[in-house]
C-alpha atoms as one frame of an Amber mdcrd trajectory, in Angstrom:
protein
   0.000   0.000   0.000   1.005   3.701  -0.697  -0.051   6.784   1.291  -0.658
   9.533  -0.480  -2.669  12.848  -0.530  -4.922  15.323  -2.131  -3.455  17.799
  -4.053  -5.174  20.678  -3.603  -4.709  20.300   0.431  -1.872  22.301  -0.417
  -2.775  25.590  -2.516   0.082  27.361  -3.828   0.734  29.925  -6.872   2.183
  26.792  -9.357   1.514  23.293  -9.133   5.176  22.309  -8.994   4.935  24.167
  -5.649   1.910  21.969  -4.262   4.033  18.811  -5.404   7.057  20.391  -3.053
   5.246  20.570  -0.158   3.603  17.291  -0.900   7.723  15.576  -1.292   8.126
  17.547   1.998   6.277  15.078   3.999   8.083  12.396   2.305   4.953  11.559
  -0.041   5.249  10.416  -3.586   1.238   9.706  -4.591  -1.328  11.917  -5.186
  -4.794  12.815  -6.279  -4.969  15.487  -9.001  -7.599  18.292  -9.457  -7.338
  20.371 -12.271  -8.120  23.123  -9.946  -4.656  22.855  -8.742  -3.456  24.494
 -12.409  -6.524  27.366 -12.264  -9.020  25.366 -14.430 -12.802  24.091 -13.239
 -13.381  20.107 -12.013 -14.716  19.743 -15.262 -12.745  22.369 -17.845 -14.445
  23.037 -20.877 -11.480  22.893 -22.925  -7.254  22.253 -21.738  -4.490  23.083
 -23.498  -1.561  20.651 -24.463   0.801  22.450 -22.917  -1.077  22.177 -19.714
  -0.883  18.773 -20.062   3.093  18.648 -20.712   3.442  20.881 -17.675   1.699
  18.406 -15.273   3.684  15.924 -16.561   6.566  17.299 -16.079   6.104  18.616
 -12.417   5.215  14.923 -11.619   8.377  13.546 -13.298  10.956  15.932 -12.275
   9.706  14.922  -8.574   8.729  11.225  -9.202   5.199  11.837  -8.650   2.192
   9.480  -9.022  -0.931  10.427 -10.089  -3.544   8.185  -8.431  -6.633   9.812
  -9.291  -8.372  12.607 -11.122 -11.325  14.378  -9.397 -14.686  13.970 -11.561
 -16.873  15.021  -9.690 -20.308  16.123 -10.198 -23.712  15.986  -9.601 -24.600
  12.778 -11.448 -28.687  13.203 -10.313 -28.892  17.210 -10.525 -32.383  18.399
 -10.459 -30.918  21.468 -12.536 -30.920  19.162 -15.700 -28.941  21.658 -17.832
 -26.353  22.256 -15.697 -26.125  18.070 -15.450 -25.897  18.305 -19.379 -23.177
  20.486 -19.385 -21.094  18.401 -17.392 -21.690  15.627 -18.900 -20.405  17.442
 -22.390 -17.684  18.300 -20.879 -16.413  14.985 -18.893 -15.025  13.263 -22.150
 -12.627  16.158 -21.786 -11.744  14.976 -18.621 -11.272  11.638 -19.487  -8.480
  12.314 -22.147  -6.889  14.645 -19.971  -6.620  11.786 -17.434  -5.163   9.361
 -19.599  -3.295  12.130 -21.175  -1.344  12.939 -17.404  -0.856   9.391 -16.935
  -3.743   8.456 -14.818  -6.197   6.248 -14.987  -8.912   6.321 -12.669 -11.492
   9.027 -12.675 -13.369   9.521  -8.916 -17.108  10.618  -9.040 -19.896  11.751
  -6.995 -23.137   9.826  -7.149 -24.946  13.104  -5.965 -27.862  14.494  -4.294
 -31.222  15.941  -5.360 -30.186  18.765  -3.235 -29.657  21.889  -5.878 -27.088
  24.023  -4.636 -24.822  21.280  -2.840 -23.764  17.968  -3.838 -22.528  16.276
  -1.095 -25.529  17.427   1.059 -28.681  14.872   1.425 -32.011  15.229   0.165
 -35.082  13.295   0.642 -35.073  12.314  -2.448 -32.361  10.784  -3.274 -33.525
   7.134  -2.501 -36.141   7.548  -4.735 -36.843   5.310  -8.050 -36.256   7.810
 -10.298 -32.707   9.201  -8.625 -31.939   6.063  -8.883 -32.573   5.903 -13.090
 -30.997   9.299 -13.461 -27.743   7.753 -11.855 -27.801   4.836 -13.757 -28.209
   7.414 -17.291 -25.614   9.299 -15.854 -23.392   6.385 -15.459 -24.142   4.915
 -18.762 -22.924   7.741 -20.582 -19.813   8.012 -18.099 -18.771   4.409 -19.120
 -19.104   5.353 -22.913 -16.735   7.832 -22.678 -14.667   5.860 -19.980 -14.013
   3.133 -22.530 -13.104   5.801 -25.530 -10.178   6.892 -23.592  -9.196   3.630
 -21.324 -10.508   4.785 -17.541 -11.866   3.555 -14.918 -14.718   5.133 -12.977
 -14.363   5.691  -8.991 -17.720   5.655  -6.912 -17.813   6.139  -3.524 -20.420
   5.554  -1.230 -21.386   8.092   1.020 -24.081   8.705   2.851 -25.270  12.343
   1.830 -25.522  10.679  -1.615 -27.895   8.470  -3.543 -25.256   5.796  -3.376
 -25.563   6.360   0.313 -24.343   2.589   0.906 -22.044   0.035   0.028 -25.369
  -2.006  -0.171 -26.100   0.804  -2.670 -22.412   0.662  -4.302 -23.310  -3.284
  -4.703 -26.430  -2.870  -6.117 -24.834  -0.269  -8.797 -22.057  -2.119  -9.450
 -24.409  -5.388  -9.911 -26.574  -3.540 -12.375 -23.628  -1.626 -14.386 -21.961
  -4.752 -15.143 -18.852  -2.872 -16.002 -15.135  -3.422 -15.601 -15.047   0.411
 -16.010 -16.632   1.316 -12.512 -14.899   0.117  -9.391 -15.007   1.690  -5.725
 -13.509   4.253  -3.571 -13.688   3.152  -0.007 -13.520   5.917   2.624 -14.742
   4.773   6.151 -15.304   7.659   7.755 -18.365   8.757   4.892 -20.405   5.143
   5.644 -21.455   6.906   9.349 -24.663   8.992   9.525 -23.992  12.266  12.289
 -25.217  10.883  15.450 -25.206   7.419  14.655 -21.312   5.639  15.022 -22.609
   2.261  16.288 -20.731  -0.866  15.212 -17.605   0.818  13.327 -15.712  -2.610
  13.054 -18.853  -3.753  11.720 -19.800  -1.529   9.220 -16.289  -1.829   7.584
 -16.111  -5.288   7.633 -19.400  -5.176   5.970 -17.415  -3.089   3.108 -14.822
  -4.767   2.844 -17.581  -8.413   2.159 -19.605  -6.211  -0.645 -17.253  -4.505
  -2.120 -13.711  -6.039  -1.397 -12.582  -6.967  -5.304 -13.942  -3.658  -6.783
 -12.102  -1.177  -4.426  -9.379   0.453  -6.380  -8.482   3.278  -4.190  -8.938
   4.144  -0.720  -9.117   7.174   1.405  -7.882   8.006   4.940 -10.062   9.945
   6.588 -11.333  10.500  10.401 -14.109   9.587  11.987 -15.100  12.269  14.679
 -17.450  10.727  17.945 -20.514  13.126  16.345 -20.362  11.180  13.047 -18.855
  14.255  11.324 -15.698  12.808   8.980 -12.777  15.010   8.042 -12.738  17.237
  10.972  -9.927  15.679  12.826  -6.608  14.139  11.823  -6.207  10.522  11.517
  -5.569   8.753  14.942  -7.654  11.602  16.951 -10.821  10.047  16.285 -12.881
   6.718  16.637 -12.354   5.430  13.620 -11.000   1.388  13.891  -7.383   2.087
  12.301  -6.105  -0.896  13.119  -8.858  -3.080  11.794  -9.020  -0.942   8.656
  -5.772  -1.308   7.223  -5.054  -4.815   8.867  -8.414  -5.913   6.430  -6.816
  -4.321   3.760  -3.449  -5.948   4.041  -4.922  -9.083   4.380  -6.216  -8.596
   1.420  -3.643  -7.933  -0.687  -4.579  -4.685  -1.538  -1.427  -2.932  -3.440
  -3.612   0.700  -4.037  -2.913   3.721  -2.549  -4.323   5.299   1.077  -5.464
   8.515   0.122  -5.667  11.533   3.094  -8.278  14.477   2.548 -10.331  17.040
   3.811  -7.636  17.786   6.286  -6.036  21.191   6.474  -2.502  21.542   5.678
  -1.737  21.903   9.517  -2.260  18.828  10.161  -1.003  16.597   7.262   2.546
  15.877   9.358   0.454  14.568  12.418  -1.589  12.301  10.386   1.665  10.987
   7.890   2.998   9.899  11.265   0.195   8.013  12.731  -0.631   6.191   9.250
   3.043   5.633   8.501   3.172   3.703  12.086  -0.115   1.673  11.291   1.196
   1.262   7.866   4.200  -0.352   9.059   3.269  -2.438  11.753
């Protein structure tokens, strides 16, 4: 396994300078945003050279790119706005494959309108569920045009709000294009943190040959995830990345949603679980 990092957890004036501070803390894999080189999620159009550049930054430091951030709102009740990202994600795919990635991460999204990782009612309804499986479709068109695969993460603010969900999805799909991210810490509803160990394990059972990448994020005692650095929490550490050793899994660890203040703290405690 690999720790690595979000890149945008470090916002500088270049990229190359984000990749410094990322080699600072001795880290070599990371997940790309193309709002680390001033462009949307989602840009309309990229130019070639900001291609080379990327690719250059990560070479002359021995970068990895891990993952591209997709994301969207795959069931927006603003159905132009959906259409226009949708145009534009074939973009994103080339430019993926283009930096020397391969996996594109997603968001399943909400009915809510102005936030997509904020629930809504309906969002386990029938017909969320067909406009994420239309949504999809057309992702894993243009996934297989330019030779990516799709990340979807369940979490709970979302319609897949489940790795029952992520099953279910991944069951009706039938595609070797879509595989999972697994981050912990987003399977907890605020309030409710019951049977951690259990939840996880639960995961791991559903979902354990589809995960492709993983994130490292903590769980705070409200249910809130992200707030606090890794090992300050309640998350099960120790049975997280023991499962995933078990099981072979060669991927990379991903941290987010921390701030930049505490990124040496939580490289420490997930080097030490890493290694023991």
């Amino acid at each position: 396994m690999q720790l690595g990092i979000f890149a945008k957890t470090f916002p500088r004036r270049t990229f190359g300078e984000s990749l410094d501070a990322v080699i600072s803390y001795g880290l070599r894999v990371v997940h790309f945003n193309f709002t680390c080189v001033e462009l949307p999620v989602l840009p309309e159009k990229i130019d070639p050279s900001v291609i080379a550049n990327i690719r250059a930054d990560c070479a002359a430091r021995d970068i990895s790119l891990v993952g591209v951030s997709g994301t969207f709102n795959m069931i927006n009740p603003d159905v132009p706005a959906l259409r226009n990202h949708l145009n534009r994600f074939p973009t994103l795919a080339a430019a993926t494959r283009a930096i020397g990635c391969e996996l594109v991460t997603l968001c399943t999204g909400t009915r809510d309108p102005e936030d997509m990782w904020r629930a809504h009612p309906e969002n386990g309804s029938p017909q969320a569920w067909r406009d994420l499986l239309g949504s999809m479709e057309e992702a894993i068109t243009v996934a297989e045009q330019h030779d990516v695969l799709l990340g979807v993460e369940p979490k709970t603010a979302n319609v897949v709000s489940s790795v029952r969900k992520a099953r279910q999805l991944l069951d009706e799909l039938q595609s070797r294009r879509v595989k999972i991210v697994l981050d912990p810490a987003n399977l907890f509803h605020r309030g409710a943190v019951e049977h951690i160990r259990e939840t996880i394990a639960e995961a791991f059972q559903l979902l354990g040959t589809d995960i492709v990448i993983t994130h490292a994020k903590e769980l705070a005692p409200d249910g809130t995830a992200g707030s606090l650095a890794p090992g300050r929490g309640i998350l099960d550490w120790n049975y997280y990345l023991d499962t995933l050793a078990h099981m072979n899994f060669s991927g990379a660890v991903v941290m987010h949603g921390l701030d930049e203040s505490k990124v040496g703290e939580a490289t420490r405690f997930l080097r030490s679980k890493l290694s023991d």
